[in-house]
C-alpha positions as semicolon CSV with decimal commas, in nm:
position;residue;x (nm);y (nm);z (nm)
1;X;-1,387;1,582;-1,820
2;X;-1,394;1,201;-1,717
3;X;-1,642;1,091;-1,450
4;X;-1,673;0,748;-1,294
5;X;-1,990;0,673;-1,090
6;X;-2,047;0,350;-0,929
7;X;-1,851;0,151;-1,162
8;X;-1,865;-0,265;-1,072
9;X;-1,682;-0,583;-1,248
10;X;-1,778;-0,932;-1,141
11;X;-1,690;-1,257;-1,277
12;X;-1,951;-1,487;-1,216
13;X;-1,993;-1,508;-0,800
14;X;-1,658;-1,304;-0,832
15;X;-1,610;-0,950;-0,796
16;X;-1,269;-0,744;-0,876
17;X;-1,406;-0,398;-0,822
18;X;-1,765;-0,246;-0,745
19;X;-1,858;0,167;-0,569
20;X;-1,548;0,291;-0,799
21;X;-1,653;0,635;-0,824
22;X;-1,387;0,910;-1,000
23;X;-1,402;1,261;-1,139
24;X;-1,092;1,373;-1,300
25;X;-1,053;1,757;-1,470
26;X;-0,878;1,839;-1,798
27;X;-0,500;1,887;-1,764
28;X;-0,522;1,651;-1,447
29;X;-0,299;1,402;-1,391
30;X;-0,402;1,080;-1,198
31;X;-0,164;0,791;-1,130
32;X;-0,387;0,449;-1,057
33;X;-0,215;0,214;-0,763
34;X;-0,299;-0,126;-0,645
35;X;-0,203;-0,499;-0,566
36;X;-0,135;-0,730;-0,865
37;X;-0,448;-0,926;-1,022
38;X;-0,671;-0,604;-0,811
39;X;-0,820;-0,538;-1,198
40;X;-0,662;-0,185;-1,250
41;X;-0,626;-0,293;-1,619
42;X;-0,956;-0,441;-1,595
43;X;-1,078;-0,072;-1,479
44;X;-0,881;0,119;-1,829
45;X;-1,083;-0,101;-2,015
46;X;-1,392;-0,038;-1,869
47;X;-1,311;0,319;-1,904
48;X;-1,205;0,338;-2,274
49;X;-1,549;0,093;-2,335
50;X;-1,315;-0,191;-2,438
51;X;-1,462;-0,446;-2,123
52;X;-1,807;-0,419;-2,055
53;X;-1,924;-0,353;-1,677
54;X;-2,174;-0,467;-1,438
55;X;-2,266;-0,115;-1,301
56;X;-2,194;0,185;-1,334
57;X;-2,129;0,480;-1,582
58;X;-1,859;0,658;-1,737
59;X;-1,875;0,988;-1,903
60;X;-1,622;1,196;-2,092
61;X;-1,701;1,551;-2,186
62;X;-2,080;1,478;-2,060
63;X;-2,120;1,143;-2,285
64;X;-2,195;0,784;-2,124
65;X;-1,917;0,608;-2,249
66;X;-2,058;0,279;-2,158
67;X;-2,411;0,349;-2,263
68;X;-2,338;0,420;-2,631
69;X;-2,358;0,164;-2,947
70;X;-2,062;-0,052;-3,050
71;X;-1,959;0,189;-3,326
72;X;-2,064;0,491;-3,178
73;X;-1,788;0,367;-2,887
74;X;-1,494;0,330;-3,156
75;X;-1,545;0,636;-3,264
76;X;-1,540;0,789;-2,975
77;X;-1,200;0,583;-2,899
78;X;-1,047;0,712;-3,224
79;X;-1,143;1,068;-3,187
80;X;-1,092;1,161;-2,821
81;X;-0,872;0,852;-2,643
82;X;-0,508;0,771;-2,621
83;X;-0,475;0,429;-2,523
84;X;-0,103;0,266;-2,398
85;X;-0,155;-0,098;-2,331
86;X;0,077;-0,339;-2,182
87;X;0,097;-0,511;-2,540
88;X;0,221;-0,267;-2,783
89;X;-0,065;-0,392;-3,067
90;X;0,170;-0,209;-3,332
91;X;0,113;-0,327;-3,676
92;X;0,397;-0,542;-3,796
93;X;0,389;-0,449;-4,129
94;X;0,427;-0,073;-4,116
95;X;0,729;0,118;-3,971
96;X;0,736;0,318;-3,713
97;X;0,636;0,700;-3,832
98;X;0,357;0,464;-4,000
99;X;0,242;0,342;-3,712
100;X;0,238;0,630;-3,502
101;X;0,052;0,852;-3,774
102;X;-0,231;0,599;-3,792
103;X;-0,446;0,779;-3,542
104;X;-0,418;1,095;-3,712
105;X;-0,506;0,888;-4,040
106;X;-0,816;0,712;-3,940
107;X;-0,911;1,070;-3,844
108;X;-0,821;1,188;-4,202
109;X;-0,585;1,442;-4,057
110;X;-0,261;1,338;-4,183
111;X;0,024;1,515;-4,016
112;X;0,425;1,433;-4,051
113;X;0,554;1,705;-3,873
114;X;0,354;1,609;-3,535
115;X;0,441;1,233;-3,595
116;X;0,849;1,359;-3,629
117;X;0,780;1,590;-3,310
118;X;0,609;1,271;-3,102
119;X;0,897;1,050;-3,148
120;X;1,165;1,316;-3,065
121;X;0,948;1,370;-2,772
122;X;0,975;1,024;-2,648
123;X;1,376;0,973;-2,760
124;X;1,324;0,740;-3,095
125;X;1,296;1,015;-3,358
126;X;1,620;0,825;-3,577
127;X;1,387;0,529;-3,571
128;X;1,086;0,574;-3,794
129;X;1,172;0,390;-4,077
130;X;1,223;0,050;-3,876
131;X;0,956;-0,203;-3,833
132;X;0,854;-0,294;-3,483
133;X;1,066;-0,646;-3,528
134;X;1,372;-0,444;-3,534
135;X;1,298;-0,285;-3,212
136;X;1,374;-0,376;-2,843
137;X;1,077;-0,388;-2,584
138;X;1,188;-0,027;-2,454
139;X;1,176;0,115;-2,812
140;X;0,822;-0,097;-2,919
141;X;0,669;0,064;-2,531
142;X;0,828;0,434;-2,683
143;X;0,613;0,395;-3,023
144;X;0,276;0,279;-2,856
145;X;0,351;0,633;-2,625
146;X;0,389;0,832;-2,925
147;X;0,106;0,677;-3,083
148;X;-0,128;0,741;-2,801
149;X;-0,077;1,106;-2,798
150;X;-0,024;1,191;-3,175
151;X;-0,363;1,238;-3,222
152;X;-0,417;1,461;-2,928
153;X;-0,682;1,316;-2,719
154;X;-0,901;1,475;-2,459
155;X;-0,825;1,133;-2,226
156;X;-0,533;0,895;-2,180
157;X;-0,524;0,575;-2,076
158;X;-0,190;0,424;-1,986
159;X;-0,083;0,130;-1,845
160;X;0,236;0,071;-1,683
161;X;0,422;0,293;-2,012
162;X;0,735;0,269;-1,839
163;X;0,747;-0,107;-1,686
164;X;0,983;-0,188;-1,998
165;X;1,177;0,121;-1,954
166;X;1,521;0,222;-1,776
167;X;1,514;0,506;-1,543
168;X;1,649;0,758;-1,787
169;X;1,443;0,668;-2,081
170;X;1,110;0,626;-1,797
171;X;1,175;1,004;-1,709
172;X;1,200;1,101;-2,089
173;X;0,861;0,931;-2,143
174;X;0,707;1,101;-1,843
175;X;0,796;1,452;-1,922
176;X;0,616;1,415;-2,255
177;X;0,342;1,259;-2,113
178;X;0,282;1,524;-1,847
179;X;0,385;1,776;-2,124
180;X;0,096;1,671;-2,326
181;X;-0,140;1,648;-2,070
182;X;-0,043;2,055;-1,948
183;X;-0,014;2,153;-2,342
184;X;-0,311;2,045;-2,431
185;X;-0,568;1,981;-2,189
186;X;-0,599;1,651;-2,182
187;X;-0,666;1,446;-1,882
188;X;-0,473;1,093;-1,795
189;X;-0,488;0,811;-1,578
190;X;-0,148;0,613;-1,531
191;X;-0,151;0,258;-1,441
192;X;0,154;0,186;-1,257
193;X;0,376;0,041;-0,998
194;X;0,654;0,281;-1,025
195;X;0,634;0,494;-0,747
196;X;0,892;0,774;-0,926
197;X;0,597;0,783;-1,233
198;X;0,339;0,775;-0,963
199;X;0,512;1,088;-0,798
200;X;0,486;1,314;-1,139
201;X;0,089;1,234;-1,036
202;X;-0,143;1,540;-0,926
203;X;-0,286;1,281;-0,742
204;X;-0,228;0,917;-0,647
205;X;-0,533;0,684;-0,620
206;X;-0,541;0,291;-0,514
207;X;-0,797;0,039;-0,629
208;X;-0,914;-0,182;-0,373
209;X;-1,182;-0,429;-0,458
210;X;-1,429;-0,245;-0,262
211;X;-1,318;0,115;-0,475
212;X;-1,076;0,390;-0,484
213;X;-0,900;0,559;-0,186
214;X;-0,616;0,799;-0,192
215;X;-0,286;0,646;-0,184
């Protein structure tokens, strides 16, 4: 489904990754490793089309991610990717079943029941009526998961979804991550330093500045 080939990001005389070459299958699972500042965010980016690269292409489902038009990209984003960044970017003027049910309508498929199901899945399903200010960190990082997955997307991106989470609440988050990855087909890659989230993983990969190895 997703296939990295040669993929390279320099800054200036600087380089924070170059040969990063990756192939992951629908319904895989693929946890991303590596040192702080090594540019494993950098790499999501570049994968979703959301950082531009020096080399190198990406394909989902046969299309060059990279190679396509500005808005040609977005809508690729909004159709088939499930993005969890590090900052939530949820809309402060909407509540929470709002926010989470604004991938499904930008896609004009407006759907309450799987927005209700998505935040029972990740533990907040008494909270859709707040707004995000009324929410701690752990909640805001539970919203951006549901959000990412509402729509059902043939790739996720996440990056370090549990870093503001307890263990208990982590291991919720995880099962409906992997859950929706097995239900549905989808494929993810997991940013993360958590070696129990790396461990729900079919496989474990580390970014070095020189590429990917196994971990």
């Amino acid at each position: 489904m997703l296939e990295i080939t040669g993929l390279a990001k320099r800054y200036g005389a600087s380089t924070v990754f170059e040969n990063v070459d990756m192939r992951v299958q629908a319904g895989e699972f693929i946890a991303l490793l590596g040192e702080s500042g090594v540019g494993k965010s950098t790499l999501l980016n570049a994968i979703a089309g959301l950082d531009t690269v020096d080399a190198g292409t990406v394909r989902l489902d046969g299309e060059a991610i990279n190679a396509l038009p500005e808005r040609a990209q977005a809508l690729l984003r909004r159709a088939k990717l499930g993005f969890v960044f590090q900052a939530f970017h949820l809309l402060p003027h909407l509540n929470v079943s709002d926010n989470v049910a604004l991938p499904l309508l930008l896609l004009a498929r407006p759907d309450p029941r799987r927005v209700r199901d998505m935040l029972e899945a990740v533990g907040i399903g008494e909270l859709g009526a707040r707004l995000p200010a009324q929410l701690s960190g752990g909640q805001l990082q539970r919203v951006a998961i549901a959000r990412a997955l509402v729509h059902k997307p043939r790739l996720i991106l996440a990056d370090e979804p549990t870093g503001n989470l307890d263990p208990a609440t982590a291991e919720r988050v995880m099962d409906a991550l992997a859950a929706e990855v097995r239900r549905e087909g989808a494929a993810c890659v997991l940013v993360t330093h958590s070696v129990a989230a790396a461990a729900r993983a079919d496989r474990a990969l580390r970014l070095t500045p020189t590429g990917l190895v196994s971990a």
